[in-house]
CHARMM-style PDB file with segment names, atoms N, HN, CA, C and O in Angstrom:
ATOM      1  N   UNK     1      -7.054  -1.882 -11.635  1.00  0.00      PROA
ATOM      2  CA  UNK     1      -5.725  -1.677 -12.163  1.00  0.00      PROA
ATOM      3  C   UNK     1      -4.841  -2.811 -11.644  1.00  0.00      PROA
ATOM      4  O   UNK     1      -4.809  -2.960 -10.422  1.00  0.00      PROA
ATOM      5  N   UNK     2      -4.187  -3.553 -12.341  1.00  0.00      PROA
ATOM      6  HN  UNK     2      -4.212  -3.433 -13.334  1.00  0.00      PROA
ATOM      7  CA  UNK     2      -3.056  -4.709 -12.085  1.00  0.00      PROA
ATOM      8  C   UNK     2      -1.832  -3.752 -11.499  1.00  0.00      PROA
ATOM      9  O   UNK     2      -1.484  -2.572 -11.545  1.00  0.00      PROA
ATOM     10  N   UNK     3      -1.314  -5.267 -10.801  1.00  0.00      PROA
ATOM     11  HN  UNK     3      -1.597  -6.225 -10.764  1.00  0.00      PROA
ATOM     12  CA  UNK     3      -0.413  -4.298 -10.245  1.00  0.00      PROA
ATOM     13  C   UNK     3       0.945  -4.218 -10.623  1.00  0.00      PROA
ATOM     14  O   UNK     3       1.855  -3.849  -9.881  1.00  0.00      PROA
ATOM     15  N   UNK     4       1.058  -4.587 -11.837  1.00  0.00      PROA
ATOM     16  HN  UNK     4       0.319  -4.886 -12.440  1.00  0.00      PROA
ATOM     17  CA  UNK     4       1.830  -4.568 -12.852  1.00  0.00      PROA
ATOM     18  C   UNK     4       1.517  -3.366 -13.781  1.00  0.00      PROA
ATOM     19  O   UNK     4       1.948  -3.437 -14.932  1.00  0.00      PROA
ATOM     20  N   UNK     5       1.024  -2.598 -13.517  1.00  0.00      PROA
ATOM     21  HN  UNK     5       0.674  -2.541 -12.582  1.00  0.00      PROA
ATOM     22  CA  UNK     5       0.475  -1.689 -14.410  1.00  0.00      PROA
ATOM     23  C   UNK     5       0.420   0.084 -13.846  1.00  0.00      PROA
ATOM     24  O   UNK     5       0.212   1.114 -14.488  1.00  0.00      PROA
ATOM     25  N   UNK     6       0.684  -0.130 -12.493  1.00  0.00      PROA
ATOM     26  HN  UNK     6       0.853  -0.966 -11.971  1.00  0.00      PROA
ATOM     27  CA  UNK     6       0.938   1.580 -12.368  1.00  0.00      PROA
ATOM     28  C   UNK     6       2.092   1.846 -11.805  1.00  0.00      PROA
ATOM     29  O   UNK     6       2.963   1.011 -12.047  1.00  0.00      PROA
ATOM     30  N   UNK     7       2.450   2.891 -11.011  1.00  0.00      PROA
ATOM     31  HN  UNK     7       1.742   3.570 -10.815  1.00  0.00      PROA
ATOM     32  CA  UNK     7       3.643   3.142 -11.006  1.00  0.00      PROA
ATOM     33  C   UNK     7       4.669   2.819 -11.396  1.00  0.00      PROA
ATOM     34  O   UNK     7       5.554   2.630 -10.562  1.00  0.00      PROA
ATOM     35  N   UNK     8       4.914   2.657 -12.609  1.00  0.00      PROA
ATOM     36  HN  UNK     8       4.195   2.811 -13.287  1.00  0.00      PROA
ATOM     37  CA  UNK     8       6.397   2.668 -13.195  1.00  0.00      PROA
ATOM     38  C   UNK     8       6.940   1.062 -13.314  1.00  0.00      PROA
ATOM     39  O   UNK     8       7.803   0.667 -14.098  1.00  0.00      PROA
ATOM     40  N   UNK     9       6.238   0.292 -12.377  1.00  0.00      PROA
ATOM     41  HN  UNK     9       5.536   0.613 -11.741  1.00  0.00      PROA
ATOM     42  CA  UNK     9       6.405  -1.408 -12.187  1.00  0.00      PROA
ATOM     43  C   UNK     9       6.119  -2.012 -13.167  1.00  0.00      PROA
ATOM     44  O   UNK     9       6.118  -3.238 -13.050  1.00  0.00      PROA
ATOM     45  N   UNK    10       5.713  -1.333 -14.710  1.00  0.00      PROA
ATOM     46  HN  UNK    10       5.714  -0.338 -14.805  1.00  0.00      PROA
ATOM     47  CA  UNK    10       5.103  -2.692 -15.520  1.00  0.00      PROA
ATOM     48  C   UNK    10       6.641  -3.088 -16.672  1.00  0.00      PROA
ATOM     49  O   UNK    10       6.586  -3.681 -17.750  1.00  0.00      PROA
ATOM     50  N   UNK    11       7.600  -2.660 -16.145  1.00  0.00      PROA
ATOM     51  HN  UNK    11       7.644  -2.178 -15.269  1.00  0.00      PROA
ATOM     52  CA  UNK    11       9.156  -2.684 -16.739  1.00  0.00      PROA
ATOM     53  C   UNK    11       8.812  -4.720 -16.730  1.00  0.00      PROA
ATOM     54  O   UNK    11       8.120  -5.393 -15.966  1.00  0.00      PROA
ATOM     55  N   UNK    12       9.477  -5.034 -17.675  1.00  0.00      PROA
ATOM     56  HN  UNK    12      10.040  -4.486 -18.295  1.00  0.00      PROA
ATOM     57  CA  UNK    12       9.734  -6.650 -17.393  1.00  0.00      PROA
ATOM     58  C   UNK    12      10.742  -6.925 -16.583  1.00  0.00      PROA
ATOM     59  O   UNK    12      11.861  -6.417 -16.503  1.00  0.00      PROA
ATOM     60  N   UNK    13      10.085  -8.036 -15.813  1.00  0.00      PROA
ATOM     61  HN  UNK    13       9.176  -8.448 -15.879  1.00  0.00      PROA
ATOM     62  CA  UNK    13      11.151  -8.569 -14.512  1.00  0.00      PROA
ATOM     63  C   UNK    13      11.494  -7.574 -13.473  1.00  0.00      PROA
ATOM     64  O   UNK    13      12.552  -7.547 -12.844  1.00  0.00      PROA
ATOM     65  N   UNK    14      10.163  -6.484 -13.315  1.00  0.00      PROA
ATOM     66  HN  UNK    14       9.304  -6.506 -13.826  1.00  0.00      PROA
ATOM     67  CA  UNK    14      10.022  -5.502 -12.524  1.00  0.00      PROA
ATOM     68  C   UNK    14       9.421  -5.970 -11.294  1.00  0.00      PROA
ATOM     69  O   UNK    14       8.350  -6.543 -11.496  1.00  0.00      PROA
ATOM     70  N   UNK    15       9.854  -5.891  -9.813  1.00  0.00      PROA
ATOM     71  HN  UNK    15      10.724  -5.426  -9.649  1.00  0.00      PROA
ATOM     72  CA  UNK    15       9.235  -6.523  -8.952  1.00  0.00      PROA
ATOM     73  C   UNK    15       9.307  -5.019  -7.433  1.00  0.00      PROA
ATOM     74  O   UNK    15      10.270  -4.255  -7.364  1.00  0.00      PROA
ATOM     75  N   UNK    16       8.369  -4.961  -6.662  1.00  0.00      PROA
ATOM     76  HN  UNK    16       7.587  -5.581  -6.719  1.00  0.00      PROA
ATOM     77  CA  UNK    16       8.495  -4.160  -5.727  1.00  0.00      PROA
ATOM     78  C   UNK    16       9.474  -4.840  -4.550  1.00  0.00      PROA
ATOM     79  O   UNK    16       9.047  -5.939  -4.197  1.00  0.00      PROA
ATOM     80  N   UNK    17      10.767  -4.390  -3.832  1.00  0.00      PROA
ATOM     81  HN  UNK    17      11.114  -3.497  -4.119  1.00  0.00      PROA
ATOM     82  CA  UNK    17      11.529  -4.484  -3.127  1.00  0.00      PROA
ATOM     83  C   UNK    17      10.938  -4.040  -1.778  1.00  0.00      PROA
ATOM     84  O   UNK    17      10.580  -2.905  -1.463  1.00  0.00      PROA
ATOM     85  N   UNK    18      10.903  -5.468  -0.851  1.00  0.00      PROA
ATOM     86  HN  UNK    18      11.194  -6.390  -1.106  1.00  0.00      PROA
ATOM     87  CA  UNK    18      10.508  -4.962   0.427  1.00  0.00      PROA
ATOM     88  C   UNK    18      11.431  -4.401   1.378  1.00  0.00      PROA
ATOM     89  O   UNK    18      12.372  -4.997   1.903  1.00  0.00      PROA
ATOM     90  N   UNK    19      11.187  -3.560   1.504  1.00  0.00      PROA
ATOM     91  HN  UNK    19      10.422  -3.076   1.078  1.00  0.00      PROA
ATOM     92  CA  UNK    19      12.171  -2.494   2.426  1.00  0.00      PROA
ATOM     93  C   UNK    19      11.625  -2.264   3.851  1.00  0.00      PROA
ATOM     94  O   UNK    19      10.655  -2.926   4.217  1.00  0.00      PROA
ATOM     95  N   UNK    20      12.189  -1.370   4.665  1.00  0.00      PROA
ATOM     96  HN  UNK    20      12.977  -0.832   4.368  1.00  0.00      PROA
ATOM     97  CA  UNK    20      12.096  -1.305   5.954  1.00  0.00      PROA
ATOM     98  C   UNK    20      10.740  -0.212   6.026  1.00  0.00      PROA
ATOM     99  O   UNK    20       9.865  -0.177   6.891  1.00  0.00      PROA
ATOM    100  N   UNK    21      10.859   0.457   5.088  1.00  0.00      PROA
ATOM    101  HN  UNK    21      11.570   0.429   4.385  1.00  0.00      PROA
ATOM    102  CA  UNK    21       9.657   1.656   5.063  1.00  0.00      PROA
ATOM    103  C   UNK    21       8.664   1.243   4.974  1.00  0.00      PROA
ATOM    104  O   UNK    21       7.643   1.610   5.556  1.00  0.00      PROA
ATOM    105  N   UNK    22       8.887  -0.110   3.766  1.00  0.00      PROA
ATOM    106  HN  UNK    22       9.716  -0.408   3.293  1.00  0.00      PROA
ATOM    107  CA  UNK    22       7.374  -0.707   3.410  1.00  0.00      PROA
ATOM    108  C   UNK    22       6.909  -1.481   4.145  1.00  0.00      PROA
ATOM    109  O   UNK    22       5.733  -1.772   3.922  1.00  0.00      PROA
ATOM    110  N   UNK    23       7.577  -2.130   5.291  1.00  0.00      PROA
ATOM    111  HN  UNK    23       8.532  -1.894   5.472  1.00  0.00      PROA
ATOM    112  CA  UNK    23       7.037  -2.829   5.891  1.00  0.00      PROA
ATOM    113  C   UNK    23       5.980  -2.166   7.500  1.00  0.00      PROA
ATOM    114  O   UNK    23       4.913  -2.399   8.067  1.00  0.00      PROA
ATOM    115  N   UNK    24       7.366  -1.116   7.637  1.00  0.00      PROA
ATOM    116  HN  UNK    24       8.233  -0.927   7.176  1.00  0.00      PROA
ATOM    117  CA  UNK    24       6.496  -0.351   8.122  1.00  0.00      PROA
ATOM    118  C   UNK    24       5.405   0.246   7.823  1.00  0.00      PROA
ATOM    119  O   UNK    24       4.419   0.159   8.555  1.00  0.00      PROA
ATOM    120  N   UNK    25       5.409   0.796   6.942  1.00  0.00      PROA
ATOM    121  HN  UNK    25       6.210   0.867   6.347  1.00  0.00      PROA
ATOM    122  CA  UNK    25       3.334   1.309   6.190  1.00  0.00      PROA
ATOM    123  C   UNK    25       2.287   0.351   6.150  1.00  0.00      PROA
ATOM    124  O   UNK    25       1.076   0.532   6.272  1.00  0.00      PROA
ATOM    125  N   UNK    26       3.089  -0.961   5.913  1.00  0.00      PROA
ATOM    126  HN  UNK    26       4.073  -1.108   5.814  1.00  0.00      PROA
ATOM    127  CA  UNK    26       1.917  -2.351   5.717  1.00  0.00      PROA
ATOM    128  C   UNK    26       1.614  -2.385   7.432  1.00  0.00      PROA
ATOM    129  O   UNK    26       0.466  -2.608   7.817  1.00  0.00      PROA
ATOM    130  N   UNK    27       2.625  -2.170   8.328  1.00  0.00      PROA
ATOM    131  HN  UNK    27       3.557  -1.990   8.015  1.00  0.00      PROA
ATOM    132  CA  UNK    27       2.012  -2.461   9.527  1.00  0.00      PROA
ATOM    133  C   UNK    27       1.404  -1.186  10.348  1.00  0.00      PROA
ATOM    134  O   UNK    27       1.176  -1.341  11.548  1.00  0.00      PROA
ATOM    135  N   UNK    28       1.202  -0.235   9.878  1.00  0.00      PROA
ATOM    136  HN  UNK    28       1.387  -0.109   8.903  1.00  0.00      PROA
ATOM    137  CA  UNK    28       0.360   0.697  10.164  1.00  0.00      PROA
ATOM    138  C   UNK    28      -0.675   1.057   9.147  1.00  0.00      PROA
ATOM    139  O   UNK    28      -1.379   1.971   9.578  1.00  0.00      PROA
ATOM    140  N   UNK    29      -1.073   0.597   7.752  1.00  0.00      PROA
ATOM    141  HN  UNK    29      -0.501  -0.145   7.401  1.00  0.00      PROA
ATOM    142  CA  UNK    29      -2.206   0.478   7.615  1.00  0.00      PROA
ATOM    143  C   UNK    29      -3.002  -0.424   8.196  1.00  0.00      PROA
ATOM    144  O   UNK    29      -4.123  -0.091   8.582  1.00  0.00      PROA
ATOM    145  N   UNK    30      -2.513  -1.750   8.347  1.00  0.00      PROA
ATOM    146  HN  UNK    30      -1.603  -2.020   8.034  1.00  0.00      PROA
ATOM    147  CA  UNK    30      -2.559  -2.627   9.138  1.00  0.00      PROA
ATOM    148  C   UNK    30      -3.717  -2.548  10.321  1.00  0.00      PROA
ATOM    149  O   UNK    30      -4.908  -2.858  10.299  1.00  0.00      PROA
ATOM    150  N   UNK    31      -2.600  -1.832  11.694  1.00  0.00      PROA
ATOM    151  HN  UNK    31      -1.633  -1.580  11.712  1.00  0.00      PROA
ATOM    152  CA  UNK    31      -3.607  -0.774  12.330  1.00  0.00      PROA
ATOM    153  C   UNK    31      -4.459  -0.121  12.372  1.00  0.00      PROA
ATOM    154  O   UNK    31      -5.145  -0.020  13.389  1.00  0.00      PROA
ATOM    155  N   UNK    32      -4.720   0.624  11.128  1.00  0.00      PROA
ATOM    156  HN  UNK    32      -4.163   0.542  10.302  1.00  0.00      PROA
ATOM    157  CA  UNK    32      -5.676   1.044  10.912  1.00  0.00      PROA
ATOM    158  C   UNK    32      -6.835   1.315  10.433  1.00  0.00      PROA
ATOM    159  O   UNK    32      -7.664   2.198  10.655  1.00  0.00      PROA
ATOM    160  N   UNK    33      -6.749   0.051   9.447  1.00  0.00      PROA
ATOM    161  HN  UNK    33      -6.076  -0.666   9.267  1.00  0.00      PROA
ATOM    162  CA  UNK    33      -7.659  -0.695   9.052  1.00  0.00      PROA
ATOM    163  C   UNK    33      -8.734  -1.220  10.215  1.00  0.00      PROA
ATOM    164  O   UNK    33      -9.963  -1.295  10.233  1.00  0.00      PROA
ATOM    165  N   UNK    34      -7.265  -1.677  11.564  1.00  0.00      PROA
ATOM    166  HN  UNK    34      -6.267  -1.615  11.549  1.00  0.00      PROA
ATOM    167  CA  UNK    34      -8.327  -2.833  12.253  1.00  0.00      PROA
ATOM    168  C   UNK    34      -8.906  -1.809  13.575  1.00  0.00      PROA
ATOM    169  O   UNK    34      -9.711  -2.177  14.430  1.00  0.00      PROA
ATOM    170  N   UNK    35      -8.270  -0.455  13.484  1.00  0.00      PROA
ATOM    171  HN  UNK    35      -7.616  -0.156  12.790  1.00  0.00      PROA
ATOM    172  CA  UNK    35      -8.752   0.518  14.276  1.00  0.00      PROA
ATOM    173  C   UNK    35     -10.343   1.346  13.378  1.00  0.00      PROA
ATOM    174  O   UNK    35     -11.052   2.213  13.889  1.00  0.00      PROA
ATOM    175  N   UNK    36     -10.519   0.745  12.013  1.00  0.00      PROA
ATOM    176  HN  UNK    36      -9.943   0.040  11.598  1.00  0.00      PROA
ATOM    177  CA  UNK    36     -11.429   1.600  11.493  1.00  0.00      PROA
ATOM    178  C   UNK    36     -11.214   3.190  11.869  1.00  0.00      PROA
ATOM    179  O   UNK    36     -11.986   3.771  12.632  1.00  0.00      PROA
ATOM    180  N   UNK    37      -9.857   3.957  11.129  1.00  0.00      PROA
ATOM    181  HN  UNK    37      -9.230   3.485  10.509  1.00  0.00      PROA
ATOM    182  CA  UNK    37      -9.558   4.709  11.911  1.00  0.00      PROA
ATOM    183  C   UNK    37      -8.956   5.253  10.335  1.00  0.00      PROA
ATOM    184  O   UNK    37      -8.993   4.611   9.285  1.00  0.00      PROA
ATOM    185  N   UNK    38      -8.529   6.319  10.504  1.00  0.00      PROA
ATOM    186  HN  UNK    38      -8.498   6.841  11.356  1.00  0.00      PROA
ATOM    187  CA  UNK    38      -7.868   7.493   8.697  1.00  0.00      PROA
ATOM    188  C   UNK    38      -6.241   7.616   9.366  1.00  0.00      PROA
ATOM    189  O   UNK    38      -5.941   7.571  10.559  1.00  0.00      PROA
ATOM    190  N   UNK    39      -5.612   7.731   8.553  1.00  0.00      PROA
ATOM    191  HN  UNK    39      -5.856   7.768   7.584  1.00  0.00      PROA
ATOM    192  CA  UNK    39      -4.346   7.889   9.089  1.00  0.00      PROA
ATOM    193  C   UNK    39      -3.546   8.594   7.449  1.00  0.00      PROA
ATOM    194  O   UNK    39      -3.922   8.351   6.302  1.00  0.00      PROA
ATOM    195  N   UNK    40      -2.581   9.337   7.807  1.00  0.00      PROA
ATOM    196  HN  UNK    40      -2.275   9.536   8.739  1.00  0.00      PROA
ATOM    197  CA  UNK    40      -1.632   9.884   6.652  1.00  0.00      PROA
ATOM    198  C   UNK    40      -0.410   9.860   6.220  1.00  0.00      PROA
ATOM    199  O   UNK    40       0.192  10.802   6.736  1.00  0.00      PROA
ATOM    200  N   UNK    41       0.365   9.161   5.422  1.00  0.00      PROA
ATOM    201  HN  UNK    41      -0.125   8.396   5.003  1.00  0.00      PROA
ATOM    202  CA  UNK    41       1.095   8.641   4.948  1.00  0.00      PROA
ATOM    203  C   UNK    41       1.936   9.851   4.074  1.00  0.00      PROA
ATOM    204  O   UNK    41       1.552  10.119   2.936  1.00  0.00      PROA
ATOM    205  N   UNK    42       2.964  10.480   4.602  1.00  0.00      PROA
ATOM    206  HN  UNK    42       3.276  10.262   5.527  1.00  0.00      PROA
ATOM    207  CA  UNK    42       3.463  11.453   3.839  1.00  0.00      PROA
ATOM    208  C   UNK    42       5.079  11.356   3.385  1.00  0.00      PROA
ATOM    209  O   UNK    42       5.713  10.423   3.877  1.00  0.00      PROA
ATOM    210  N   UNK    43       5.583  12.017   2.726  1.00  0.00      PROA
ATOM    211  HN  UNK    43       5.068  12.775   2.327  1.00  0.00      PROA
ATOM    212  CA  UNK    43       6.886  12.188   2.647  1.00  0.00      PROA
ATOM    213  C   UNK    43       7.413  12.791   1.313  1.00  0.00      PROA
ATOM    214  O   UNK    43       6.417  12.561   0.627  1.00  0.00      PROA
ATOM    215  N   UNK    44       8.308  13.419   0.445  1.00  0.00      PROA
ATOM    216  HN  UNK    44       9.117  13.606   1.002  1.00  0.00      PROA
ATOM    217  CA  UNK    44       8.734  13.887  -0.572  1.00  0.00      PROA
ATOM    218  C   UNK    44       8.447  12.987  -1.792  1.00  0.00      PROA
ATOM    219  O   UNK    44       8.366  11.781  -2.026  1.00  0.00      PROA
ATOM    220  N   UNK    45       8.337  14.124  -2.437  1.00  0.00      PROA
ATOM    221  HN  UNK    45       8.403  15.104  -2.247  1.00  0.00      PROA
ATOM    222  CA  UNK    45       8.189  13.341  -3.751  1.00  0.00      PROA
ATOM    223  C   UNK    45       9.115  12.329  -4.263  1.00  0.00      PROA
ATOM    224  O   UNK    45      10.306  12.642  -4.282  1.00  0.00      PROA
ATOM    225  N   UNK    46       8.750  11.093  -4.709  1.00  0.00      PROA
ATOM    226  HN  UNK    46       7.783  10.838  -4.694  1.00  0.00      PROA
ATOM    227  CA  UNK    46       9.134   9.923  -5.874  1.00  0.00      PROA
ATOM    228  C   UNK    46       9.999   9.433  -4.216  1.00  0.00      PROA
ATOM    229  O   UNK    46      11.159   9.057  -4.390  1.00  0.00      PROA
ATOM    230  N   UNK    47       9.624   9.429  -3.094  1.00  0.00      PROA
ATOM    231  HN  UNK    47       8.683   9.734  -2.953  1.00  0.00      PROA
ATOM    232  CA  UNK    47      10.329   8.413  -2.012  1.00  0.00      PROA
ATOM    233  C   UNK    47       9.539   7.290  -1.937  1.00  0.00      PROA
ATOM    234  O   UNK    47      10.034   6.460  -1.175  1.00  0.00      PROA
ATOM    235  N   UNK    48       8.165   6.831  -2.596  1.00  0.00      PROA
ATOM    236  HN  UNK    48       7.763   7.505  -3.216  1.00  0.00      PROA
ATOM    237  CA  UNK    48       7.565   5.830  -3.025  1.00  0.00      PROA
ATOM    238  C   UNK    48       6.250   5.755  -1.870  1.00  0.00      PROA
ATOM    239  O   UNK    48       5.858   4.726  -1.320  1.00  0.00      PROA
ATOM    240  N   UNK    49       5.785   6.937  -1.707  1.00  0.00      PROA
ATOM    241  HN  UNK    49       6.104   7.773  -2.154  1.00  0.00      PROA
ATOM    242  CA  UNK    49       4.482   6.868  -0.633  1.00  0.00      PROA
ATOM    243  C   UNK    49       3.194   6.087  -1.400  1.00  0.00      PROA
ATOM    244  O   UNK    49       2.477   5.244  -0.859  1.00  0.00      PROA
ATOM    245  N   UNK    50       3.103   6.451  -2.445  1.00  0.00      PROA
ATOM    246  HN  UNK    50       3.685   7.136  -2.884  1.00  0.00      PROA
ATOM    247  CA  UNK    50       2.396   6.252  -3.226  1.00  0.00      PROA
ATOM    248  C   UNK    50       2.115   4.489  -3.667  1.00  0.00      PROA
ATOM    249  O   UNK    50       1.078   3.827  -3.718  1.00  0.00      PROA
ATOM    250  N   UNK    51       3.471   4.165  -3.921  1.00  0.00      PROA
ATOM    251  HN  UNK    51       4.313   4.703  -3.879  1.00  0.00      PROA
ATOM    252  CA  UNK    51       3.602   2.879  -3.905  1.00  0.00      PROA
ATOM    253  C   UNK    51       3.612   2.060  -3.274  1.00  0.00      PROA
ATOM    254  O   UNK    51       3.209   0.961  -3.657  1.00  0.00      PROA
ATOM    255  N   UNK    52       4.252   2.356  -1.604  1.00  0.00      PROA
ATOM    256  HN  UNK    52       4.579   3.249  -1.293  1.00  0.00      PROA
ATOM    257  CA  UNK    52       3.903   1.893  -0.453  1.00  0.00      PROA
ATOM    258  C   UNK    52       2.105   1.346  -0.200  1.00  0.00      PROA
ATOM    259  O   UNK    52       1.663   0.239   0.107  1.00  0.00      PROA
ATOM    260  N   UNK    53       1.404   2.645  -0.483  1.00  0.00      PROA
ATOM    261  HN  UNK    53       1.763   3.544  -0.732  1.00  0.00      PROA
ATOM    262  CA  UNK    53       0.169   2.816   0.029  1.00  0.00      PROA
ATOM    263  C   UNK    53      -0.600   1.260  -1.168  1.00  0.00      PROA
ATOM    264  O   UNK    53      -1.278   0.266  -0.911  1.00  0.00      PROA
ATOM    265  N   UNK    54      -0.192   1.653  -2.036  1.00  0.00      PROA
ATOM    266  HN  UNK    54       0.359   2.461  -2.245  1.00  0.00      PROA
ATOM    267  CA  UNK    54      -0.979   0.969  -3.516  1.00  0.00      PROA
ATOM    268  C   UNK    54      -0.754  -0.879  -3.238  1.00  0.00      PROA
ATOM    269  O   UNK    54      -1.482  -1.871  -3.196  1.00  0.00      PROA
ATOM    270  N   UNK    55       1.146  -0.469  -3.056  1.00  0.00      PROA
ATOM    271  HN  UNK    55       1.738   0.336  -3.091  1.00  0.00      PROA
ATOM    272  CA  UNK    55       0.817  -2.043  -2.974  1.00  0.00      PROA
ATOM    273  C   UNK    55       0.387  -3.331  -1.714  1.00  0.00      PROA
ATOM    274  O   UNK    55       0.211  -4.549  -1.684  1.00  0.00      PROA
ATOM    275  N   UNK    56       0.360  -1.945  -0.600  1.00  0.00      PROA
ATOM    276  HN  UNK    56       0.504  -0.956  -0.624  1.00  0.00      PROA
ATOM    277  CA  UNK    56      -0.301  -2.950   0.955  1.00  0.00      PROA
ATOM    278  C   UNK    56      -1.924  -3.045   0.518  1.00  0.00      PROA
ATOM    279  O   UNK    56      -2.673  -3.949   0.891  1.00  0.00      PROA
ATOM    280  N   UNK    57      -2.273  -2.030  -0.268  1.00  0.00      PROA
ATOM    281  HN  UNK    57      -1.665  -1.296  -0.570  1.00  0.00      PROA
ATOM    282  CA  UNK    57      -3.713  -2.012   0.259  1.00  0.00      PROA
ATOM    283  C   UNK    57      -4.244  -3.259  -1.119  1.00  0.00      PROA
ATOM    284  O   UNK    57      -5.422  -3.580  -1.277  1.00  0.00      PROA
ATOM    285  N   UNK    58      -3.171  -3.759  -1.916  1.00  0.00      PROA
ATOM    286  HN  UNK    58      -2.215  -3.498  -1.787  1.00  0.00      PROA
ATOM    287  CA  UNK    58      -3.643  -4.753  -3.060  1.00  0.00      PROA
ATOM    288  C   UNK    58      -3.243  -6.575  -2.622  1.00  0.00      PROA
ATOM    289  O   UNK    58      -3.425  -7.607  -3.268  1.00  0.00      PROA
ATOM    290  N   UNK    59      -2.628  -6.327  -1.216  1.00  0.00      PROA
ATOM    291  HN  UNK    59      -2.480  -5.489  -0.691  1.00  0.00      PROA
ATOM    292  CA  UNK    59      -2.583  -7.289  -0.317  1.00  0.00      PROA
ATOM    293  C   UNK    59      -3.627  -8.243  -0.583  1.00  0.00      PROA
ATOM    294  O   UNK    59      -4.652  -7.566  -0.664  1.00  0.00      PROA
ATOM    295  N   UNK    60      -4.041  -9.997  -0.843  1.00  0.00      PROA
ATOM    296  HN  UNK    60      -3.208 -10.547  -0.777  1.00  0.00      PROA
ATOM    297  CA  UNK    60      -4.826 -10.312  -0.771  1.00  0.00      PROA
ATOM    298  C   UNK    60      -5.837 -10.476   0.778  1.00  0.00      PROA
ATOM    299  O   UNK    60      -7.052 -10.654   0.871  1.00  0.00      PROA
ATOM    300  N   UNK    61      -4.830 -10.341   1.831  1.00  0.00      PROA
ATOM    301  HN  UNK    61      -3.844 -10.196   1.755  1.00  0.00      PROA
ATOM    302  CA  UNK    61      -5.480 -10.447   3.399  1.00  0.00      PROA
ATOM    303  C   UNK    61      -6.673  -9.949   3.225  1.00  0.00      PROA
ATOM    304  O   UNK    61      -7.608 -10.748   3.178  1.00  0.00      PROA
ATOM    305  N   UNK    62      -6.969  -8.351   3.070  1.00  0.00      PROA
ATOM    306  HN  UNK    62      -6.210  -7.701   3.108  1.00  0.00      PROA
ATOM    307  CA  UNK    62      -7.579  -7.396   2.787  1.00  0.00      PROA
ATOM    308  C   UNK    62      -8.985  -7.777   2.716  1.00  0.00      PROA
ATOM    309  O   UNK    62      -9.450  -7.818   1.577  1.00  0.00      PROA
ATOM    310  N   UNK    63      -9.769  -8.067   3.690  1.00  0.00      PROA
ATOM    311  HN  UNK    63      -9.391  -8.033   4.615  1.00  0.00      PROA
ATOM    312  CA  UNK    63     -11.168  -8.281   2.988  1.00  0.00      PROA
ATOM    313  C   UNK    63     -12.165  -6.480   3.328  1.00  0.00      PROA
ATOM    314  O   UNK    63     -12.577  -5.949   4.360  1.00  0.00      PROA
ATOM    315  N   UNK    64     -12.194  -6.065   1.803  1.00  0.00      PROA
ATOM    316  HN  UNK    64     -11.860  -6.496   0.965  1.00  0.00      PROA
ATOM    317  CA  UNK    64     -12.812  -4.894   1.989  1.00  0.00      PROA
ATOM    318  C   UNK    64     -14.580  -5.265   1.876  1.00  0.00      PROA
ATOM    319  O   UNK    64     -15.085  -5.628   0.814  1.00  0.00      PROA
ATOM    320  N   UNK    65     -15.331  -5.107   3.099  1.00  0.00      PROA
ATOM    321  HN  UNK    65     -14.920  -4.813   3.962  1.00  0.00      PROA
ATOM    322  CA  UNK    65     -16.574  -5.830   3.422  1.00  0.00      PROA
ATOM    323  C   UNK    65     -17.617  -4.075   3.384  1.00  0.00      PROA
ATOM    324  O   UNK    65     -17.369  -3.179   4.190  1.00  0.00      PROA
ATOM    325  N   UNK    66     -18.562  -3.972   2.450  1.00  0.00      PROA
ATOM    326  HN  UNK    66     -18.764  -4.700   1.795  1.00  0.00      PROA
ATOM    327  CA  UNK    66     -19.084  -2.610   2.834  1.00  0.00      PROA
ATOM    328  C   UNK    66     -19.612  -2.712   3.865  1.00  0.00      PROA
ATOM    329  O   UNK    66     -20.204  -3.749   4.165  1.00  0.00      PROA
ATOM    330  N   UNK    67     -19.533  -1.635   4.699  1.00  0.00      PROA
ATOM    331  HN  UNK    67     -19.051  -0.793   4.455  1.00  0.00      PROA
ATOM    332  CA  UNK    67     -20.136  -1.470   5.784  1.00  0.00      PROA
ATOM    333  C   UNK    67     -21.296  -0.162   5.767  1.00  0.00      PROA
ATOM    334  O   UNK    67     -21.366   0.637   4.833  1.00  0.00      PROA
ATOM    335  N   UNK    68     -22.218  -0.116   7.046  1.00  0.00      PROA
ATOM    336  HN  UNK    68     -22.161  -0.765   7.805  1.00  0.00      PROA
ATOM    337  CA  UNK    68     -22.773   0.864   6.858  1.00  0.00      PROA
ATOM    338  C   UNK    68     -23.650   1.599   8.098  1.00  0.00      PROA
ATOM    339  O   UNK    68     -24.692   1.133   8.559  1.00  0.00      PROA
ATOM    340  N   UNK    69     -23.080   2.701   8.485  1.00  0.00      PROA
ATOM    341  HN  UNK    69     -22.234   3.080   8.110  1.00  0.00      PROA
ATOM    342  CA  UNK    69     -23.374   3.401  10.047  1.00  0.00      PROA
ATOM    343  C   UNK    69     -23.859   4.277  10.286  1.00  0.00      PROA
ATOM    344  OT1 UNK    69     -23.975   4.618  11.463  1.00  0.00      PROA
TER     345      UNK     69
END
């Protein structure tokens, strides 16, 4: 899925606004990525958890490598 294409972002000249929340979620998935570790991301509906989550984890940094244990 592009990321122009889900949540509500595929409006023209639609861009995600980095905010204080989002930066915070990018730096605790972040964490926990490099903790190989689950963590939960909550809060009320349409406060943008969803979007938070979608657009750190479409980050190019991200190298998702399968692993197997």
């Amino acid at each position: 899925m592009a990321a122009a294409t889900y949540q509500y972002v595929d409006l023209p000249d639609a861009s995600v606004v980095t905010t204080r929340a989002l930066l915070t979620a990018r730096e605790n998935i972040s964490d926990t990525v490099a903790a190989r570790a689950m963590m939960c991301i909550h809060g009320g509906a349409g406060f943008g958890n969803t979007l938070a989550v979608n657009t750190c984890l479409r980050e190019p940094r991200w190298s998702w490598t399968p692993t197997t244990t």
